[in-house]
N, CA and C atoms as a LAMMPS dump frame, in Angstrom:
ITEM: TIMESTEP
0
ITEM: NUMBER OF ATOMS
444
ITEM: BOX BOUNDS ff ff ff
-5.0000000000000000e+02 5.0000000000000000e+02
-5.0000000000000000e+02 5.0000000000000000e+02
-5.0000000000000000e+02 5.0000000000000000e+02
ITEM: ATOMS id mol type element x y z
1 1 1 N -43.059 -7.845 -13.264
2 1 2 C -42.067 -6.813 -13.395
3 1 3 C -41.499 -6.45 -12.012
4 2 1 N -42.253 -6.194 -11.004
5 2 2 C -42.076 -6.35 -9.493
6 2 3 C -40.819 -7.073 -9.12
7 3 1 N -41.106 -8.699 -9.528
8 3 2 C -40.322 -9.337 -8.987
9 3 3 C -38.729 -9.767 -9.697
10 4 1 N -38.672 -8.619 -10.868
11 4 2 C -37.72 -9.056 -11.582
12 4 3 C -36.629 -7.616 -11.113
13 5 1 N -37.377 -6.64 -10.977
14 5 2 C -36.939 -5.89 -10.086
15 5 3 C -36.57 -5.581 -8.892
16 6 1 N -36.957 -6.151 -7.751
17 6 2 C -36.717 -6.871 -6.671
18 6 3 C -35.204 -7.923 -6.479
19 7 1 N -35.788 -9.153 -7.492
20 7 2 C -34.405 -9.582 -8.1
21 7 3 C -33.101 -9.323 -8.338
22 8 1 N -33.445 -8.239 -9.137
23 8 2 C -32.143 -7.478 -9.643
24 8 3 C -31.611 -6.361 -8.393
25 9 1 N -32.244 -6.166 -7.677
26 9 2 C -31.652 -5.095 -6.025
27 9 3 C -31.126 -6.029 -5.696
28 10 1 N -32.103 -7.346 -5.479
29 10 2 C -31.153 -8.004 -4.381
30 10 3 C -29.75 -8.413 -4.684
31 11 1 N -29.54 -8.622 -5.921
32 11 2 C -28.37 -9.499 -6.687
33 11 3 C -27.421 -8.138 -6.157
34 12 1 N -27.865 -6.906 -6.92
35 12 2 C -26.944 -5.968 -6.385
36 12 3 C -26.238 -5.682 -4.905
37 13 1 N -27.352 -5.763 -4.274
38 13 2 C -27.428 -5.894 -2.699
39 13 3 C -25.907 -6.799 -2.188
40 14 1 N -26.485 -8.158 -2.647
41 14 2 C -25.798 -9.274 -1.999
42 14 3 C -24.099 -8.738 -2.574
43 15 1 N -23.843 -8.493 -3.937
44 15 2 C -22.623 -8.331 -4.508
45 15 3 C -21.532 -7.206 -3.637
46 16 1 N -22.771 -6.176 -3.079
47 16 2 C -22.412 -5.194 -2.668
48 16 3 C -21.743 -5.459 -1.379
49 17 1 N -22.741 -6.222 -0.902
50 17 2 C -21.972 -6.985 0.825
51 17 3 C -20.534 -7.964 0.739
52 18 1 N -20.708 -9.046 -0.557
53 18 2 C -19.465 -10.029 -0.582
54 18 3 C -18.491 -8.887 -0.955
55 19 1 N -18.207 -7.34 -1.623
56 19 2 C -17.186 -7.015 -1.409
57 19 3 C -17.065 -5.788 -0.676
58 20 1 N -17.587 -5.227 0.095
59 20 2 C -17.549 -4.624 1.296
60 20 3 C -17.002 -5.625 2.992
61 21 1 N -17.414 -6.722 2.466
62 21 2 C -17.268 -7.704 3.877
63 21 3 C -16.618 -9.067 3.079
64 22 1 N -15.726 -9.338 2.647
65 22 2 C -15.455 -10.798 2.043
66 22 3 C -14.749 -11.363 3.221
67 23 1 N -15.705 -12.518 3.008
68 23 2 C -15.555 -13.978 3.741
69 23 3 C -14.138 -14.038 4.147
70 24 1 N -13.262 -14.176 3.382
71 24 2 C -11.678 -14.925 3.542
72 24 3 C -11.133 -13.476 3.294
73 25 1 N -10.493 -12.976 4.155
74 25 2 C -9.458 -11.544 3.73
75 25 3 C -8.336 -12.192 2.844
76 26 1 N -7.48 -11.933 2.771
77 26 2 C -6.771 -11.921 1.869
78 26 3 C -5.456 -12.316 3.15
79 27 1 N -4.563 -13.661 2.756
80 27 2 C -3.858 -13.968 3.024
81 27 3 C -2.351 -13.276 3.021
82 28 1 N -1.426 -13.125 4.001
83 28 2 C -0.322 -12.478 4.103
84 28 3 C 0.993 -12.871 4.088
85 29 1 N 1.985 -12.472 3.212
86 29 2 C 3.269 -13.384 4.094
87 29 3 C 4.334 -12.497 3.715
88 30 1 N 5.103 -12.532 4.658
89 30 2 C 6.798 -11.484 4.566
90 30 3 C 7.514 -12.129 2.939
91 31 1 N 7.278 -10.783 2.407
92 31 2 C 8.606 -10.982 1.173
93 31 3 C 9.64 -10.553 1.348
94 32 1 N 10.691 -10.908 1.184
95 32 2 C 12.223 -10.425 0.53
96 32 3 C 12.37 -8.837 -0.222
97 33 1 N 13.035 -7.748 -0.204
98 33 2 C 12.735 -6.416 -0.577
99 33 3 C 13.944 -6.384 -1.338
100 34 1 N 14.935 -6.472 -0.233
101 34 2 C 16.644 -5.917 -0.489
102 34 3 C 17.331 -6.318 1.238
103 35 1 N 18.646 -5.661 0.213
104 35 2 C 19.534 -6.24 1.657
105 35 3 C 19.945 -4.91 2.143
106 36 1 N 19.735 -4.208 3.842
107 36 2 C 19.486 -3.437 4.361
108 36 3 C 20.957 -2.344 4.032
109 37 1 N 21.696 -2.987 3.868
110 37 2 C 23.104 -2.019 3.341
111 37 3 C 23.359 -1.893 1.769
112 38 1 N 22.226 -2.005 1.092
113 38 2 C 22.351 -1.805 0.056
114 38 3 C 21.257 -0.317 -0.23
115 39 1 N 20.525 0.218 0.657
116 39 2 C 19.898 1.673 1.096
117 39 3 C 20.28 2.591 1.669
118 40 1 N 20.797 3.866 1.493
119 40 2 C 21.311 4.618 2.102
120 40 3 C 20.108 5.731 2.672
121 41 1 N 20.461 6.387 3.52
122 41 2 C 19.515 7.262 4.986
123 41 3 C 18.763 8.11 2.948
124 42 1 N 17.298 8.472 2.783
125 42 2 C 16.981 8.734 1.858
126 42 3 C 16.534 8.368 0.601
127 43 1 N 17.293 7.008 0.362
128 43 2 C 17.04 6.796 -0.965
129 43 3 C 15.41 5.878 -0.312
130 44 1 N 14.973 5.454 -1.972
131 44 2 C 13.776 4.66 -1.914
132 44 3 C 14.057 3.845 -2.747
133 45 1 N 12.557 2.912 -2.58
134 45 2 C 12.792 1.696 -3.404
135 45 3 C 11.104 1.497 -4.162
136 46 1 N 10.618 1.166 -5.59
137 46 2 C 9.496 1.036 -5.608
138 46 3 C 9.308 -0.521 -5.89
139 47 1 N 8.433 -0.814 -5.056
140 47 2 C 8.091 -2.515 -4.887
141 47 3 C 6.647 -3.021 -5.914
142 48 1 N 6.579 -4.122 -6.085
143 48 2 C 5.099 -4.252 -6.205
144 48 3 C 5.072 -5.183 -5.496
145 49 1 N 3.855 -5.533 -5.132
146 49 2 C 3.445 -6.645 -3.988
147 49 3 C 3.013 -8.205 -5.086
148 50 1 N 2.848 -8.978 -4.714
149 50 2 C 2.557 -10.095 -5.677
150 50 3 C 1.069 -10.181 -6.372
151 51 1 N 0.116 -9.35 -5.532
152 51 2 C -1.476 -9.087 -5.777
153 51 3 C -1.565 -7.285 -6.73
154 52 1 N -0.394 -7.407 -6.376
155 52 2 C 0.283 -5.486 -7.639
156 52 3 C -0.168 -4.232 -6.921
157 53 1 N -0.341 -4.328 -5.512
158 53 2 C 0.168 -3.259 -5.264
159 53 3 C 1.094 -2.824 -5.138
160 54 1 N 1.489 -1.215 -5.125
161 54 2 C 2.491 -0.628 -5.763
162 54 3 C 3.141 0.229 -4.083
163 55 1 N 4.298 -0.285 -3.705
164 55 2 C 4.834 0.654 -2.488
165 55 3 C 6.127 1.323 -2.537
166 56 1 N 6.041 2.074 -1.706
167 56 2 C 7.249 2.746 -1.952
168 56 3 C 8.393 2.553 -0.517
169 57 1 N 9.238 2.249 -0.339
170 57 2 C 10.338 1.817 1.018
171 57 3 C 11.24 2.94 0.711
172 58 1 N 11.26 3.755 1.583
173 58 2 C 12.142 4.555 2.286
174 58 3 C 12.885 4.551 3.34
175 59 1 N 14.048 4.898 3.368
176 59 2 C 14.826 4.492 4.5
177 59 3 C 14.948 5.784 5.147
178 60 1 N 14.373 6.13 6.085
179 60 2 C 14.21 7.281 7.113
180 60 3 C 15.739 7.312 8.264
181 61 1 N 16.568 5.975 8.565
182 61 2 C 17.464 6.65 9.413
183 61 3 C 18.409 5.432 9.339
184 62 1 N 19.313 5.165 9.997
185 62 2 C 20.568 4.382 9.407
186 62 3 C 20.889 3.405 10.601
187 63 1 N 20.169 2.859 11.962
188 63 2 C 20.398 2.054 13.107
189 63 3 C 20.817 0.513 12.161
190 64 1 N 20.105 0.514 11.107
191 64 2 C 20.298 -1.284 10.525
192 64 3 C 18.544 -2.266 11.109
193 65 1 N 17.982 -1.028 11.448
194 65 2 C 16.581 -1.768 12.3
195 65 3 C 15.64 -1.532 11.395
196 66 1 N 14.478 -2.527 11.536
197 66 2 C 13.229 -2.273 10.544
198 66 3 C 12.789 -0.805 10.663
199 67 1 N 12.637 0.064 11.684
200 67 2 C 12.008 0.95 12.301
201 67 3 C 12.83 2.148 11.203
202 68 1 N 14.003 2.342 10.948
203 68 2 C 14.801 2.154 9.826
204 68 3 C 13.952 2.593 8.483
205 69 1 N 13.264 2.485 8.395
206 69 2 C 12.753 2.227 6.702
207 69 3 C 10.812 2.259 6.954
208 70 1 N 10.224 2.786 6.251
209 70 2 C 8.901 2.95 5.767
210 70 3 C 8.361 2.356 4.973
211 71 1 N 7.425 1.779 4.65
212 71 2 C 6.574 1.185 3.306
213 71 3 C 4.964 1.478 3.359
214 72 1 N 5.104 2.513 2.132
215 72 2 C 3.554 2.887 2.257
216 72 3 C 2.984 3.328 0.777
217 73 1 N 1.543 2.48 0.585
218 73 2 C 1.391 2.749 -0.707
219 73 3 C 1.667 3.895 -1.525
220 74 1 N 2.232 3.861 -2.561
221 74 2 C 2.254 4.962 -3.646
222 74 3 C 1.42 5.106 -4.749
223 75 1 N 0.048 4.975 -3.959
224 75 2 C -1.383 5.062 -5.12
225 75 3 C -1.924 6.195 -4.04
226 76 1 N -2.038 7.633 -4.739
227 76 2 C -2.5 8.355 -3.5
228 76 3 C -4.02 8.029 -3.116
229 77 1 N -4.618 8.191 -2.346
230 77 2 C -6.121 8.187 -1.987
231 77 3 C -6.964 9.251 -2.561
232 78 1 N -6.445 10.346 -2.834
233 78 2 C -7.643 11.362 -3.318
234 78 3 C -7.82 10.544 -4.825
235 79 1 N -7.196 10.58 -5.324
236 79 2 C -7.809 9.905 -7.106
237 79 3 C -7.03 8.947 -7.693
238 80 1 N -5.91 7.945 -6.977
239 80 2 C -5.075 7.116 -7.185
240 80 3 C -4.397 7.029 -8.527
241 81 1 N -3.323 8.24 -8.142
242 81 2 C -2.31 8.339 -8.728
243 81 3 C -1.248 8.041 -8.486
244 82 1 N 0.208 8.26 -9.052
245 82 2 C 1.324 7.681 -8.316
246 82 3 C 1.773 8.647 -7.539
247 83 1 N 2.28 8.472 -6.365
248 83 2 C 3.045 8.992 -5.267
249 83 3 C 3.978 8.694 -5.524
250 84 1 N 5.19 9.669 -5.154
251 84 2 C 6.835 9.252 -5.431
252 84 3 C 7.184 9.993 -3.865
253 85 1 N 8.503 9.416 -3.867
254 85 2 C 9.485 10.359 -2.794
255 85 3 C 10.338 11.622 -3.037
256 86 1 N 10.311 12.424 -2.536
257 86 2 C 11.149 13.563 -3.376
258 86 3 C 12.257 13.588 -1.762
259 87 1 N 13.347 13.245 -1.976
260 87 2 C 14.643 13.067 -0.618
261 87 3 C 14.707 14.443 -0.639
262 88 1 N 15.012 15.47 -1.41
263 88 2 C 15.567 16.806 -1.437
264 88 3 C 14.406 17.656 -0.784
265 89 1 N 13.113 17.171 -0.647
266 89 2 C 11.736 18.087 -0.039
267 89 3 C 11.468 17.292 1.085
268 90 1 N 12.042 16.276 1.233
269 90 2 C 11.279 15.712 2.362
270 90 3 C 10.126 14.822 2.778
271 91 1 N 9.141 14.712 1.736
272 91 2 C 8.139 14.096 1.675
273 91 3 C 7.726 13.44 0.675
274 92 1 N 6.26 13.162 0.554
275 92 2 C 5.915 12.164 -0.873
276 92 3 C 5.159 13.021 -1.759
277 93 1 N 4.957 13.047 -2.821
278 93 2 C 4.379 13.862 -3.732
279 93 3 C 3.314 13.382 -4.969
280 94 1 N 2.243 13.859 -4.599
281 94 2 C 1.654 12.96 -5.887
282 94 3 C 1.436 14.236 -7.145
283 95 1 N 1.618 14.395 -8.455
284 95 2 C 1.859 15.207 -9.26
285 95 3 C 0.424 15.586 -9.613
286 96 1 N -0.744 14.848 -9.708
287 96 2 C -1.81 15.012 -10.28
288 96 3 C -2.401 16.619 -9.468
289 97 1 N -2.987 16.498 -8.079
290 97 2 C -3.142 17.528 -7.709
291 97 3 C -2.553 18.253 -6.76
292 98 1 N -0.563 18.375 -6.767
293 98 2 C -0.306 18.864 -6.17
294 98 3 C -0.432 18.236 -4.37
295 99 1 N -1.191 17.009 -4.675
296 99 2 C -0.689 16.155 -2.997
297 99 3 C 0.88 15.839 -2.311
298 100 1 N 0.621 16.187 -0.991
299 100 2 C 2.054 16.561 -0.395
300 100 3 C 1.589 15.819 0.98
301 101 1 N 2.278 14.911 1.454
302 101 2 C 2.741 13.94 2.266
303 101 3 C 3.559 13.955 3.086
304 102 1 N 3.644 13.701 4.502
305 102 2 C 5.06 14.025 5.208
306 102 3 C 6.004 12.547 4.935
307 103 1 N 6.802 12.673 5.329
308 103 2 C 7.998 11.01 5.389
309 103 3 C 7.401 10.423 6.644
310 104 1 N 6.162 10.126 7.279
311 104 2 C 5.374 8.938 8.032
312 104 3 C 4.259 8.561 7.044
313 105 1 N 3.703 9.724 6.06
314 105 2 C 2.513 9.139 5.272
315 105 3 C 1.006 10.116 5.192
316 106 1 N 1.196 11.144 6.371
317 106 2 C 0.265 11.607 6.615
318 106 3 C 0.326 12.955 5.563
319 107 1 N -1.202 12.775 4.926
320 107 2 C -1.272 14.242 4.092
321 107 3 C -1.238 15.689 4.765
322 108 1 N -0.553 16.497 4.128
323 108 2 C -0.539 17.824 4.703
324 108 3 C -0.838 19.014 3.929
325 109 1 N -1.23 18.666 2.736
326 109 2 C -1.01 19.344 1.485
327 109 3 C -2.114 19.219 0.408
328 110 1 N -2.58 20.276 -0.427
329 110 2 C -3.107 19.312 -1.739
330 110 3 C -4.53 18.503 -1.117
331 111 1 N -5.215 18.268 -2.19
332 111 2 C -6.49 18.086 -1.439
333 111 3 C -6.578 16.499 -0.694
334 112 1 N -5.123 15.611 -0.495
335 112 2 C -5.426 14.712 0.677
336 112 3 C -5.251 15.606 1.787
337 113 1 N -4.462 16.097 2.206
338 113 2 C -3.9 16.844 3.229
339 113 3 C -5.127 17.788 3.89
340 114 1 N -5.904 18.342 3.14
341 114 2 C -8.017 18.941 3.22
342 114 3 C -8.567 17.817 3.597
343 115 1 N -8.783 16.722 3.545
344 115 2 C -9.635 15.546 3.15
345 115 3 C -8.92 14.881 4.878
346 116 1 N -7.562 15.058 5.104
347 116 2 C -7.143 14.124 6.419
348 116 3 C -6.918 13.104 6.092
349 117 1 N -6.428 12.426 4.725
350 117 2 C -6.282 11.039 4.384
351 117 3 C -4.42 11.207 4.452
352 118 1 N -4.297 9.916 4.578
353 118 2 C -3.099 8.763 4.675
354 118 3 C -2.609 8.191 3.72
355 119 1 N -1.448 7.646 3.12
356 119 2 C -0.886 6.822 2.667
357 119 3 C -0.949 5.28 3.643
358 120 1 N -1.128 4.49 3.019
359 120 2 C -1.345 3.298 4.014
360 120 3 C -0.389 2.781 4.283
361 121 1 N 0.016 1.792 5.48
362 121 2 C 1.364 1.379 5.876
363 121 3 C 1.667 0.039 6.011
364 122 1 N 2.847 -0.775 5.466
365 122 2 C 2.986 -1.846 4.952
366 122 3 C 3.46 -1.711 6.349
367 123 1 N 3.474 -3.424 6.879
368 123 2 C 4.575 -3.563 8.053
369 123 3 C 5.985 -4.372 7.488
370 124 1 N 7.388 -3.523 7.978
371 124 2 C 8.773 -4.371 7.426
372 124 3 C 9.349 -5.188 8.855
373 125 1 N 10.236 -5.866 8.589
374 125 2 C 11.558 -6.126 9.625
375 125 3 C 12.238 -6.741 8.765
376 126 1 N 13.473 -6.692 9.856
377 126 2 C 14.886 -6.977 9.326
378 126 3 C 15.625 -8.423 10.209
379 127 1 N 15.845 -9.308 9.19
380 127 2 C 16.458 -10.444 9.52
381 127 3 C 17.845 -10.491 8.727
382 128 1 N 18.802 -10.606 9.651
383 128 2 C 20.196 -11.295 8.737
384 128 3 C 20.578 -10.26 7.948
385 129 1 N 20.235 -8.991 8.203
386 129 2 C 20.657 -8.191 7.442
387 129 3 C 19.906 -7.714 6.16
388 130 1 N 18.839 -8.144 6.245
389 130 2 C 17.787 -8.646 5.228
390 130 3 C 16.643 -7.743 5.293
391 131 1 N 15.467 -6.626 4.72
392 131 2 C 14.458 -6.402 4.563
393 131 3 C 13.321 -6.987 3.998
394 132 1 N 12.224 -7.265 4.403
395 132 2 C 11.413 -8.023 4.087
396 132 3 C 10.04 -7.106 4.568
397 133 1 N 9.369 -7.244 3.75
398 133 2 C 7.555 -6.667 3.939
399 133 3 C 6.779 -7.52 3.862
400 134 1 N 5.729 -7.484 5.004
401 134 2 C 4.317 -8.023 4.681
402 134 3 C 3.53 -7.497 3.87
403 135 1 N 3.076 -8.143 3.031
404 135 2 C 2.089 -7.944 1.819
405 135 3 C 0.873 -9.27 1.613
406 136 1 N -0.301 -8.6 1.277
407 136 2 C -0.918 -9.313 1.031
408 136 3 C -0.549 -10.19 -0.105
409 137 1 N -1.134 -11.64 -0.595
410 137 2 C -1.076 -12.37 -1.357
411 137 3 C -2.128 -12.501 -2.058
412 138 1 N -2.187 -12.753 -3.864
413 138 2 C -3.11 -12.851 -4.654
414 138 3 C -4.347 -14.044 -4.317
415 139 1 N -5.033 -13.691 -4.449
416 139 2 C -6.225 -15.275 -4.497
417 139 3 C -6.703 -15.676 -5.769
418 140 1 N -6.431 -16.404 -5.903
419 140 2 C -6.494 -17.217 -7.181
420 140 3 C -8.107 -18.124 -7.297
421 141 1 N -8.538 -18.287 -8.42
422 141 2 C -10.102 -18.587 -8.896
423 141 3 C -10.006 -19.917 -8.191
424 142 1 N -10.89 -20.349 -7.308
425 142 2 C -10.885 -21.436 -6.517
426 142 3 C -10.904 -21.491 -5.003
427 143 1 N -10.311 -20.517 -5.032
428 143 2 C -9.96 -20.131 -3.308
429 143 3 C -8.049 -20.417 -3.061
430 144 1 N -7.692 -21.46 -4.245
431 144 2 C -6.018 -21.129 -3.513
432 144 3 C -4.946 -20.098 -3.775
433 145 1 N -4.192 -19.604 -2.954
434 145 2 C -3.603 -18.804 -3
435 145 3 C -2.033 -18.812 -3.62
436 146 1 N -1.46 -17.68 -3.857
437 146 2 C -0.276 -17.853 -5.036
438 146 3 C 0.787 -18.245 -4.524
439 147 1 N 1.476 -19.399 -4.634
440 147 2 C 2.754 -19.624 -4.409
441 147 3 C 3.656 -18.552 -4.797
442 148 1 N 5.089 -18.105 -3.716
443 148 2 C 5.482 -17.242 -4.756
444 148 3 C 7.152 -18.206 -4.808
């Protein structure tokens, strides 16, 4: 009985480490969003990533530069709900408990804003007139990764 118990920690153990620490992170590559004059200073955009996370791109100021525009998850961190943009308040809002976000990501409000948690931040740039985000890519059973 000892050793079947023993057994069963370790199995837990080991499972616990391959996803706290996995071997191969997760592969990255710039997607295609929109075309940078098709966003005006305010509006947003909601993306999903190809592995389904869910972001939100805001365009914070009007140069035509990546720096231009924001991308940061819209799954809040206190209990992962959806985050939206509200242009008329200024910030991001998650409805469940009243979480309130500034337009960089940082909570100020609501129990992320208590807690000191973040919205996380995609990196963008702009080619050709073009927006594009890095996002992780799905891994597929085998080890290869998703064509998109």
């Amino acid at each position: 009985m000892l050793a079947a118990l023993l057994a069963g920690y370790g199995r837990f153990a080991s499972m616990a480490v391959e996803f706290l620490y996995p071997a191969n992170p997760a592969e990255q590559e710039w997607q295609f969003v929109a075309a940078v004059a098709s966003f005006l200073k305010g509006d947003s955009l909601a993306y999903r990533a190809p592995r389904g996370d869910k972001v939100t791109i805001t365009r914070q100021a009007e140069s035509g530069e990546a720096t231009d525009f924001i991308a940061l998850s819209s799954t809040c961190p206190h209990l992962g709900c959806q985050v939206h943009w509200e242009a008329h308040n200024d910030r991001y809002f998650c409805p469940c408990h009243n979480g309130v976000f500034d337009p960089s990501g940082k909570g100020i409000g609501g129990p992320p804003g208590e807690a000191g948690q973040s919205l996380p931040r995609f990196p963008l740039k702009v080619e050709d007139g073009l927006l594009y985000i890095l996002v992780p890519m799905e891994k597929l059973p085998g080890g290869g990764s998703q064509e998109a």
